[in-house]
Every structure is written in C-alpha cells, then in structure tokens.
C-alpha positions as CSV (number, residue, x, y, z in Angstrom):
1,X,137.9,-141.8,96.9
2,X,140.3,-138.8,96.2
3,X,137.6,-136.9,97.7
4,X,137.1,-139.1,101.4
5,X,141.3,-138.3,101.5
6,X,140.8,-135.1,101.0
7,X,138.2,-134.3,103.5
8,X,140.4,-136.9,106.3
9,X,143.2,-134.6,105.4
10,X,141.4,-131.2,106.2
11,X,139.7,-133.0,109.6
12,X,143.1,-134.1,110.7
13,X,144.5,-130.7,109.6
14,X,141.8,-129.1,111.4
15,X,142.1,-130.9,114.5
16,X,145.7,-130.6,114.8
17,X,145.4,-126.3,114.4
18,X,142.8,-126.0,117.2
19,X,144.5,-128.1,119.2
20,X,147.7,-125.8,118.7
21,X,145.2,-123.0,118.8
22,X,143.6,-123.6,122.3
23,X,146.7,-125.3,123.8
24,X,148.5,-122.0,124.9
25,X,145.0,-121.1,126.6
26,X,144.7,-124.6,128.6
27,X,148.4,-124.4,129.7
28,X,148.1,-121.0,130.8
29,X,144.6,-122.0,133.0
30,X,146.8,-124.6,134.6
31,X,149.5,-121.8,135.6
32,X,147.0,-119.7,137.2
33,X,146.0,-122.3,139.6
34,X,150.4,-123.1,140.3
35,X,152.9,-121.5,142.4
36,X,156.0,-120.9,141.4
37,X,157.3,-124.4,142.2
38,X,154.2,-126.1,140.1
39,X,155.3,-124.0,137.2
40,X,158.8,-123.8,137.1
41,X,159.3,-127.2,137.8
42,X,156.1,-128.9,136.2
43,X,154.5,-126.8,133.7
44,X,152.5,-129.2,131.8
45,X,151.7,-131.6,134.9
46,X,148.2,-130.9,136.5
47,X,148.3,-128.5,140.0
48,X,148.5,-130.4,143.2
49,X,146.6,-127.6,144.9
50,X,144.3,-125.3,143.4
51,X,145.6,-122.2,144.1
52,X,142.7,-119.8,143.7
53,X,144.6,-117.5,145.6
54,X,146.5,-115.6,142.5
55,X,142.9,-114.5,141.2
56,X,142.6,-112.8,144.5
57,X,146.0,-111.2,144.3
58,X,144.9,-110.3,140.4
59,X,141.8,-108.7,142.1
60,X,143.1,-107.5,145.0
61,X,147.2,-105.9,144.5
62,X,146.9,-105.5,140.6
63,X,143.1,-104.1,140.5
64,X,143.4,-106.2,137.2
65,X,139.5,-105.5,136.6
66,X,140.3,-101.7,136.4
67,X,142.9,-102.4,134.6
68,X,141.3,-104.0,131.7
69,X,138.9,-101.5,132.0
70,X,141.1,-99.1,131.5
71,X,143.0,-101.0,128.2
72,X,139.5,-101.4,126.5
73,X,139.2,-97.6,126.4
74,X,142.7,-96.3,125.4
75,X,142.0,-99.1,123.0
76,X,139.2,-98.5,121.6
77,X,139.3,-94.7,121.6
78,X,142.7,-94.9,120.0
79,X,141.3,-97.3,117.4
80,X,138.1,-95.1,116.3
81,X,140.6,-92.3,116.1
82,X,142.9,-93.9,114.4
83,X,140.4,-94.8,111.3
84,X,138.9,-91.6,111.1
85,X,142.0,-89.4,110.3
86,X,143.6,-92.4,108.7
87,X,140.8,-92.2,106.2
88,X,140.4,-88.9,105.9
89,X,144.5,-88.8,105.1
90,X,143.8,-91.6,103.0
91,X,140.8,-90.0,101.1
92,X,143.1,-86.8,100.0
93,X,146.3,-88.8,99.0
94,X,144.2,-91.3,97.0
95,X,141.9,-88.7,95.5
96,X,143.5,-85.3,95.4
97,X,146.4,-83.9,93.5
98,X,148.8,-81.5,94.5
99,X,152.6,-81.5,94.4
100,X,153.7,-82.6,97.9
101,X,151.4,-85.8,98.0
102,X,154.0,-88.2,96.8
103,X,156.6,-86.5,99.5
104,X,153.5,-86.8,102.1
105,X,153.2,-90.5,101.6
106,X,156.8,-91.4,102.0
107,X,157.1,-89.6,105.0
108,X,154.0,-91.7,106.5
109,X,155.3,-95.0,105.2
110,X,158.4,-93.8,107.0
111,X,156.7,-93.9,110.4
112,X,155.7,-97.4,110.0
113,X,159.5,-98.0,110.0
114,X,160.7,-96.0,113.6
115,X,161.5,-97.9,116.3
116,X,158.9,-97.2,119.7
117,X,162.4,-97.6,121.4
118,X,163.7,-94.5,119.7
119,X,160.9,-92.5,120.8
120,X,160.3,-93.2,124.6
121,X,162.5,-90.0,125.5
122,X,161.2,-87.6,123.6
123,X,157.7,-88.7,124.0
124,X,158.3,-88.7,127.9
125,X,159.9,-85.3,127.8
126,X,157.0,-84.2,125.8
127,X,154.2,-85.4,128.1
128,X,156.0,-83.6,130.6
129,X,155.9,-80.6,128.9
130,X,152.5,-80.5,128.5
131,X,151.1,-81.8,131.4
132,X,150.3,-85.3,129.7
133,X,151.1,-87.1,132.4
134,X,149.0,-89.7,134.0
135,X,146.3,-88.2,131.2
136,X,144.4,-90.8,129.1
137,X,144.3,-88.2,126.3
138,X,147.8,-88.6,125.6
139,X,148.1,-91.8,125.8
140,X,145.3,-92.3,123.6
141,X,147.0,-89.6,121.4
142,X,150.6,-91.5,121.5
143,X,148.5,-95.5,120.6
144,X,147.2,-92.8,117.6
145,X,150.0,-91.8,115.9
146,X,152.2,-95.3,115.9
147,X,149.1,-96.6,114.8
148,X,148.4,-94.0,112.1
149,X,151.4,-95.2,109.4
150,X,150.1,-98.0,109.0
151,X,146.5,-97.2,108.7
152,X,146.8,-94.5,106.1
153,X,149.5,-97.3,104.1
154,X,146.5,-99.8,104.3
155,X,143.4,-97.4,103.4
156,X,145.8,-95.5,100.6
157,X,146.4,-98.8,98.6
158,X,142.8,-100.2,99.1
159,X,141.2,-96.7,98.0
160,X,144.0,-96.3,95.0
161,X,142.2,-99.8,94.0
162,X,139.1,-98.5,94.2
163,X,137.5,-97.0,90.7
164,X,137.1,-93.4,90.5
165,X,134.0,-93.9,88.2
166,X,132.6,-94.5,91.4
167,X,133.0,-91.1,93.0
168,X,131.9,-89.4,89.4
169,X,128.9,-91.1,90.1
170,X,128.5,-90.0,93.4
171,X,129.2,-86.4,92.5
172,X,126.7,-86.7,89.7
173,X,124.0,-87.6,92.5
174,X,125.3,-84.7,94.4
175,X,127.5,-86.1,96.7
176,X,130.0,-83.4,98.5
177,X,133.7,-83.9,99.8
178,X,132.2,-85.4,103.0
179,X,129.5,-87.2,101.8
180,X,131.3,-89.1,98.9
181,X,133.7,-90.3,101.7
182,X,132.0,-91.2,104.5
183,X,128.3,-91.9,102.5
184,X,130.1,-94.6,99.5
185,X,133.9,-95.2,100.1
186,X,134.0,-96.3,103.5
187,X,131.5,-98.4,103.1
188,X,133.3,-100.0,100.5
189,X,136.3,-100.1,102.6
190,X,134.8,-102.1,105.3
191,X,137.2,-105.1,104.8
192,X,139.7,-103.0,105.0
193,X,138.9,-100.6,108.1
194,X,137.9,-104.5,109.8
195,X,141.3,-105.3,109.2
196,X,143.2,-102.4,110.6
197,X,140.6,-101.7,113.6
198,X,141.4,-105.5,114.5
199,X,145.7,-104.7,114.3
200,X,145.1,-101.2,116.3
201,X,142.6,-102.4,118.6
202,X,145.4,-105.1,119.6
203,X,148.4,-103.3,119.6
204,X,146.5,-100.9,122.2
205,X,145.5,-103.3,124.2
206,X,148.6,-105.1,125.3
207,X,150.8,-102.1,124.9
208,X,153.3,-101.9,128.0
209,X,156.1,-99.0,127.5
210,X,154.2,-96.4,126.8
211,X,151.8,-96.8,129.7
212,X,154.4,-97.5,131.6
213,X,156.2,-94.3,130.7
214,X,153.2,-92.1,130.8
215,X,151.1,-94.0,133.4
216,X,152.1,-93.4,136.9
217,X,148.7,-93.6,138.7
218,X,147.5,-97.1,139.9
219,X,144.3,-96.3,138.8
220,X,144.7,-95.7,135.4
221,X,147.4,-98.6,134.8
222,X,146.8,-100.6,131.2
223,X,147.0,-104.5,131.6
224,X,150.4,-105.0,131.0
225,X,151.7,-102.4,133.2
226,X,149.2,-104.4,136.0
227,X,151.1,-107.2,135.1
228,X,154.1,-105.9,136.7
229,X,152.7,-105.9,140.4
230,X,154.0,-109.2,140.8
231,X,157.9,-108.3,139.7
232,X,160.6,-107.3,142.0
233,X,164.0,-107.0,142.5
234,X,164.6,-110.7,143.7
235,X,160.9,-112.3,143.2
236,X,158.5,-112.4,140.6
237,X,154.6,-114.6,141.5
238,X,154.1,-116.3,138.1
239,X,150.7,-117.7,139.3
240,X,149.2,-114.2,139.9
241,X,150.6,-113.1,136.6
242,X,148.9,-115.9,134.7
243,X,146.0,-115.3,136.5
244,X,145.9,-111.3,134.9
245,X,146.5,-113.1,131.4
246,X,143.6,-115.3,132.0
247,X,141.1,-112.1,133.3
248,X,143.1,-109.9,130.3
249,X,141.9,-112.7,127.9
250,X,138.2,-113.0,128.5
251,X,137.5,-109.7,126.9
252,X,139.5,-110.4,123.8
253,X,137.3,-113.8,123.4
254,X,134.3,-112.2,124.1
255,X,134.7,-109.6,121.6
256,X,136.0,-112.5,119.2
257,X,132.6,-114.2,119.4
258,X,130.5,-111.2,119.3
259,X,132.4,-109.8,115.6
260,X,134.1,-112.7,114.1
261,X,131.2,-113.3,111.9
262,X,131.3,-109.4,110.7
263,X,135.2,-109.6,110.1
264,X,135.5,-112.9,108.3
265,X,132.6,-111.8,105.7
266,X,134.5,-108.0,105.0
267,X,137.6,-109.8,105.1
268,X,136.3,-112.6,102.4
269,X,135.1,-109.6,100.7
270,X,138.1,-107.9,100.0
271,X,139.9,-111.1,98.9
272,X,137.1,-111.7,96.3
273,X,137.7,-107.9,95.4
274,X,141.3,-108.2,95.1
C-alpha cells in the first residue's frame, strides 16, 4: 500500500514538473502567433488571428536563421576552447607543484567573481585596439575567458578528487605529460567536462552585451542581439520577438534530444563517484 502512494505521489509529482516544464514553451508559441494587443492584454487567451506574419519579420528584418547560425559557432568554438585550456590549467594546478600555484588558483576563482558589467569598457576599448571588431575570433576569445574561471574551478576540484595512483600507473605504462592527460584523466572527467560544456555552451549562446558591444555587422549578429530588431525608441513588436525565441529554441531542443542520454549517464556517473 505504502508503495501504490508512493508511486501516485511521483506520477502526480511528475506531471505537475512537466507541465511547469513545457508551459513557458506553449505560452511562448501562443505569443508568436499575437500582436501586441493579443499579448499585452490576453496572454494566456488563444490568438484571434494567427499571425504568421512575425516568423516572416524573424526571417526577413532579423535574418534570425543567420543569426542562430552564427550563436551555434561562437558557442560551440568558445565551448571546445574553453575545456581544452581549462583542462590543461586544471591538469598542472592539480598535478604539479611549484610555489605560485596556490596564488594561481585564487586569482582564477577570483574571475568567477567580476562583474561582465565592469568589463564592457575595457573590453570595447581593447577590441578597438586591435582590430577585434566585428571579428568572431574575439568574440569567441571574450565567451573564453568569462567562461574559463569557472571551468578550471570545476575540473581543479574533480581532478584533486581523482587518485594519483592512477597517473603512477599510467606513467608505469609509459604514459607522457600529454598522454596521461588527454589518454586516462579526461576520460575520467567526462561527467564533469559534460557538465561545464552544457553551462558554457549556454552562456554563449544567449549572450547579448558582448555581441552587442563587439558586433556591429548585421551579418554576424548573435540571437539576442537579432532580438533587438524589433525595439525602438517608442515601439517594440513582441510577436516577432517571440517568434526569434521560438526559431532560437529549436536548436537548443534538438541538441537536447540528440545528447541527453550521454549527459545524464556522465552526470549519474560522477554522483555515484562522489
């Protein structure tokens, strides 16, 4: 009997968190297909009219296609980055010993602590300076570096948790520097690299100041600075802009269906580790 309760309480439990899950999605369909009126006035309600309209303005004045395009690849590229020197940064305060590591780390777990705010002058002065204007590399070089902190905080405390039998071992079967890293410790990391690629990855992808600041080209606008084809001084076109969430979404989902299986077993993983 305890048992039948039990599993009625998960159902209901589960129920009630995809419905809260999916309901943000479903109301932001039926703003797509609104005008302003319909939204402001009558969120919830069903459209009168389906205004298929503000997918053409998505397509058409915010090139909202390109842009996601172009969000996928600062994204990404900023991610693979990201968890390659984060690693390799990892890997030598972890394994190495040397008087300024202690120093090192503090000054990295510092940077997980500074305000983007505090940085959009410099860093728009910098790109300036050298030209990184309307560049992807610099962008991809700025979604790096705020991401960086956090990733070397994440793969220092998994690899300090990791035995270093294992990389005696290693060297015993002739493993170099390079090999014992990237051959039997990031493998073992993979929960943990899952975790933070998933927390970069996103971050990239719906950054706004930066690729506001840095991206003056319409061609190489990110998603959220798309977005803001449909703000002006006295009007803003809600449906349009719902209608970019909903194409800015689809990729997300996608990518969802294609890894979740991958990410759920490295992150089950490192919980039965820890």
């Amino acid at each position: 009997m305890k048992r039948k309760t039990g599993r009625v309480f998960a159902y209901i439990f589960a129920a009630f968190w995809m419905i809260m899950t999916i309901f943000p999605l479903f109301i932001t369909i039926l703003c797509s297909l609104k005008d302003n009126a319909g939204i402001t006035l009558g969120m919830l309600s069903l459209p009168k009219k389906l205004m298929w309209s503000n997918y053409t303005q998505a397509f058409e004045s915010a090139h909202i296609i390109q842009a996601v395009g172009n969000s996928l690849f600062f994204a990404m590229a900023s991610t693979v980055l990201t968890i390659i020197i984060g690693m390799l940064a990892a890997y030598v305060l972890s394994r190495k010993k040397f008087k300024l590591r202690g120093f090192i780390y503090t000054v990295f777990l510092v940077g997980v602590m500074v305000p983007i705010h505090c940085t959009i002058i410099p860093i728009s002065t910098l790109a300036t300076s050298v030209n990184g204007k309307n560049t992807s590399w610099f962008l991809i070089l700025v979604y790096t570096a705020f991401a960086l902190p956090q990733a070397i905080f994440l793969f220092t405390g998994y690899l300090n948790g990791v035995s270093k039998e294992l990389d005696d071992a290693a060297r015993i079967d002739g493993c170099g520097e390079l090999s014992l890293l990237f051959r039997v410790l990031i493998p073992v990391c993979v929960p943990i690299i899952s975790t933070e690629a998933i927390l970069a990855f996103i971050a990239g992808y719906g950054e706004l100041i930066f690729g506001m600041i840095i991206m003056s080209d319409q061609d190489k606008y990110t998603v959220a600075r798309a977005m803001l084809t449909f703000t002006g001084g006295y009007k803003v076109s809600l449906g349009p802009i719902f209608a970019c969430i909903i194409v800015a979404v689809i990729p997300m989902i996608v990518i969802y269906l294609i890894f979740h299986e991958k990410v759920q077993d490295g992150m089950l993983t490192g919980a039965i580790k820890g």
